[in-house]
N, C-alpha and C positions, 0 to 999 in steps of 0.2 A: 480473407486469408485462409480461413478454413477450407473452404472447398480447393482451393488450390493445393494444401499438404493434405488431404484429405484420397479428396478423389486423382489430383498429382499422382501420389503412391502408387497409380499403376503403371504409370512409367508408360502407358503408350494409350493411344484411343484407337485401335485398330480391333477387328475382331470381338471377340468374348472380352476383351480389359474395356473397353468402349460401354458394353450393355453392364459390366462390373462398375465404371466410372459411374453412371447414372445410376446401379441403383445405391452407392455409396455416399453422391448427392444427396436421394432422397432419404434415407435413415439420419444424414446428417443434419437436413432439415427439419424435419420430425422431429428430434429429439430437442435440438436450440428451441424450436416454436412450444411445444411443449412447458419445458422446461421455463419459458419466458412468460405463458398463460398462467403457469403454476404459481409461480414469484409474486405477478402481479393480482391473483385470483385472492392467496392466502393475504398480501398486504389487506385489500380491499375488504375480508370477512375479519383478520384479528386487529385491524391497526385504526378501516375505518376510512381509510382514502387509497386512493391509487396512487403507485412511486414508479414516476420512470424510470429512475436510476434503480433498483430493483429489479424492474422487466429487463434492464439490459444485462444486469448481473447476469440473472437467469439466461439468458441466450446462452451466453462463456459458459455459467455451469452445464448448460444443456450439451454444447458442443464439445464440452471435456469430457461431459459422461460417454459420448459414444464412441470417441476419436479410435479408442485400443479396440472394439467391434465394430466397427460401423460394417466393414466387409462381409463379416460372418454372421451376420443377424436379420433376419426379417424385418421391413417395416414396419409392423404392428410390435416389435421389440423393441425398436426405438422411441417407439412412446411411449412403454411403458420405465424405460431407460432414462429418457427424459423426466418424468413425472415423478422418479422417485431422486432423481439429479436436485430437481427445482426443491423438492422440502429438504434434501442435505443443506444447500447453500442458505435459505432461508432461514435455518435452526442453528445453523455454526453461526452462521454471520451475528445471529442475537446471544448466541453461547460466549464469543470470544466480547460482547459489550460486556455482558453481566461479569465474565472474567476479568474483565480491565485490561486487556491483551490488546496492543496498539497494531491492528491491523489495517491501517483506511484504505486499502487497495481488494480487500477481500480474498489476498493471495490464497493463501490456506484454506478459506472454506471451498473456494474453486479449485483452484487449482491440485491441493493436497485429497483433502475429502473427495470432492467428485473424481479428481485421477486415481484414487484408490478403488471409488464405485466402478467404473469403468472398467479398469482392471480385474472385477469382482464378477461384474456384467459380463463380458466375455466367457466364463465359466460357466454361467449360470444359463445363457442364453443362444450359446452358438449350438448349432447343430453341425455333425459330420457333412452332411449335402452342403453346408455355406463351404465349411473350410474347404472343399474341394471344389467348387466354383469359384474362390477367390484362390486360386492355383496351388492353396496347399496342400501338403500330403496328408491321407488320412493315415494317423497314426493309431489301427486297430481302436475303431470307433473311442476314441479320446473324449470327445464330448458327451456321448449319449453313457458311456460307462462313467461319469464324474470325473474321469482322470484329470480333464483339463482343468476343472477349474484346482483341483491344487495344486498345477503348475501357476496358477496366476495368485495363492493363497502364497507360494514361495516367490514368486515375482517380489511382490510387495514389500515383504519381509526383506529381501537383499535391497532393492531401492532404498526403503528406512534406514536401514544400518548404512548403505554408504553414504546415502545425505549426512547423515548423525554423526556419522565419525568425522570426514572430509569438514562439515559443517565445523563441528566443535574444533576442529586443529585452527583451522583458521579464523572464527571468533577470539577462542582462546590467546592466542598469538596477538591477535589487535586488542585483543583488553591490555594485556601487559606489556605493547610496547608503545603505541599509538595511541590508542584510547579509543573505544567503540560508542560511551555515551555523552549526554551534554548535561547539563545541571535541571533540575527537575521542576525551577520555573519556567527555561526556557521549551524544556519537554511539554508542557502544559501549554503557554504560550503557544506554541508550533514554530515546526523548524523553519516554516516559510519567512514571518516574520526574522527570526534571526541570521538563516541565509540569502535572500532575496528581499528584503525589506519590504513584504508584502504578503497579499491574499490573496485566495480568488474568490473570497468571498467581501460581503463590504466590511470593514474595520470597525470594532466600536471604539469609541473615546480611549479607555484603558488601550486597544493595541497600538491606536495612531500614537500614544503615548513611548509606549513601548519601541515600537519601531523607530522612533524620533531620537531617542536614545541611544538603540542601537547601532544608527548611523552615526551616531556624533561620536560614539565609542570606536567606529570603526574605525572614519577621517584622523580620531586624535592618537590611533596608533601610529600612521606614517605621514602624517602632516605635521609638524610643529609650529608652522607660520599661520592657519587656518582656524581662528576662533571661530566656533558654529553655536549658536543663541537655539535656546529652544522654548516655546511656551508651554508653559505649564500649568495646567488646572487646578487650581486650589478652593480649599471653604467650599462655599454654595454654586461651585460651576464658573466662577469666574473667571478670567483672565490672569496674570500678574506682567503681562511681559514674556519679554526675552530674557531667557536669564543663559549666562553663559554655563555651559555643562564642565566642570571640574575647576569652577570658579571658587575665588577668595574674597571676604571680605576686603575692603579699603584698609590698610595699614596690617592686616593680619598676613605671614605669612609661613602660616600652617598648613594651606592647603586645604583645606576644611572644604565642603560646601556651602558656597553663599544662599542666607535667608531673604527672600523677596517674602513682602505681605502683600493683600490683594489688590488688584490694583495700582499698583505701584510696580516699576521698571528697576531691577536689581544694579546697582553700580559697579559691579564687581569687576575684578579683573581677572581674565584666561589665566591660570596656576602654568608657571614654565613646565613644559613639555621632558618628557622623561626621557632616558636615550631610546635608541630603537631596538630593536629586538629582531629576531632572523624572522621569517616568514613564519617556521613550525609555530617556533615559540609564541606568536602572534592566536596562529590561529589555536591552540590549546587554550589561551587563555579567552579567548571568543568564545568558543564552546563551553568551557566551565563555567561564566560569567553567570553570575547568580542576578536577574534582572531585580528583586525586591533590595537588593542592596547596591545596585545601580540607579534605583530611582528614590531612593530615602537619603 
């Protein structure tokens, strides 16, 4: 995809945009491969092993550092573009763990940090002969006089503030009328288990648990006819059975949750089914559902 909005952007392969498309290629390579040795070089000297997933980050960060110059910069600038790409994302990526800042995609140290480096890099690294090879105008040497790079110092600064503001309007807005979070075991848990009933990783005991729950909670919002049994692990790892989920004891009808001991098959009976509720209303209360008092 990169090389296509990349070297794309010249909008034609004919002429001088043709020897522009390749060498726009090549700084975009440079910089991704770079960037991808660096990832996987520093895992392998502070961590100890080599992370694929890491080198591939690296590639992303490398190919966002150069995307805003790729046109106006030298080869030999794209790796150094790249090179300082690759320790941004490596150093955010362990900054936002040690923050506790739930990013699993690595959006922001890629995407935010290195599209700010890149942005930065352009200043710092273009020269007047690129920008006018890559057909733009030379604005009384802009580059060589530093003017440019604080045009790309005031770039940053308006991109910030309209993400920020735009952002907050509409976060703001879903806190207070929809709801933006879920309850802070299911946050733990993961959203996969609670929206998808699953992993892509393999499950321990605790999430099959978890998950097994949260389907039965799901079914016993618009099913009423549909008792769903679940096993459950009790004492020393053992079995008890099927025990029905929002079950009662025999003759009690409180509603309570039926007590099964080990080994033993709970007799309970499915507690009648509550009225139903609209869709929203359903799924609000899914999302808040606190799983440690779904399963006690």
């Amino acid at each position: 995809g990169w090389y296509g909005f990349n070297c794309g952007s010249t909008l034609a392969v004919s002429g001088n945009l043709a020897n522009l498309a390749g060498k726009v290629a090549m700084t975009t390579t440079i910089a991704g491969a770079t960037s991808c040795l660096t990832c996987v070089i520093l895992t392998r000297i502070l961590e100890g092993h080599f992370d694929v997933g890491m080198g591939l980050n690296g590639i992303l960060a490398g190919l966002v550092s150069i995307t805003a110059g790729c046109s106006v910069v030298d080869p030999w600038m794209a790796f150094i573009i790249g090179l300082v790409g690759g320790h941004i994302y490596y150093f955010a990526h362990y900054l936002l763990l040690r923050l506790r800042i739930d990013d699993p995609l690595d959006a922001f140290p890629i995407h935010g940090l290195c599209g700010m480096w890149a942005m930065f890099a352009v200043g710092i690294f273009c020269t007047d002969a690129n920008v006018q090879y890559a057909g733009y105008p030379n604005v009384n040497d802009a580059c060589a006089r530093g003017e440019q790079f604080g045009v790309q110092v005031v770039g940053v600064i308006i991109i910030i503030a309209w993400s920020v503001a735009c952002a907050s309007a509409l976060f703001l807005g879903m806190k207070y009328t929809m709801g933006i979070r879920v309850s802070e075991v299911i946050e733990k848990q993961g959203l996969d288990i609670s929206e998808h009933g699953g992993t892509v990783e393999q499950p321990t005991d605790e999430e099959l648990h978890a998950m097994a729950m949260e389907k039965t909670h799901r079914r016993g919002s618009w099913n009423n006819n549909s008792p769903v049994t679940q096993v459950v692990t009790v004492g020393n790892g053992a079995t008890n059975g099927a025990v029905p989920f929002n079950a009662v004891a025999p003759g009690d009808g409180s509603g309570g949750q039926a007590q099964a001991t080990p080994g033993q098959t709970s007799g309970a009976r499915p507690a009648p089914s509550q009225p139903k509720e609209g869709w929203g209303e359903v799924k609000q209360k899914e999302d808040s559902l606190d799983l440690q008092e779904l399963l006690s």
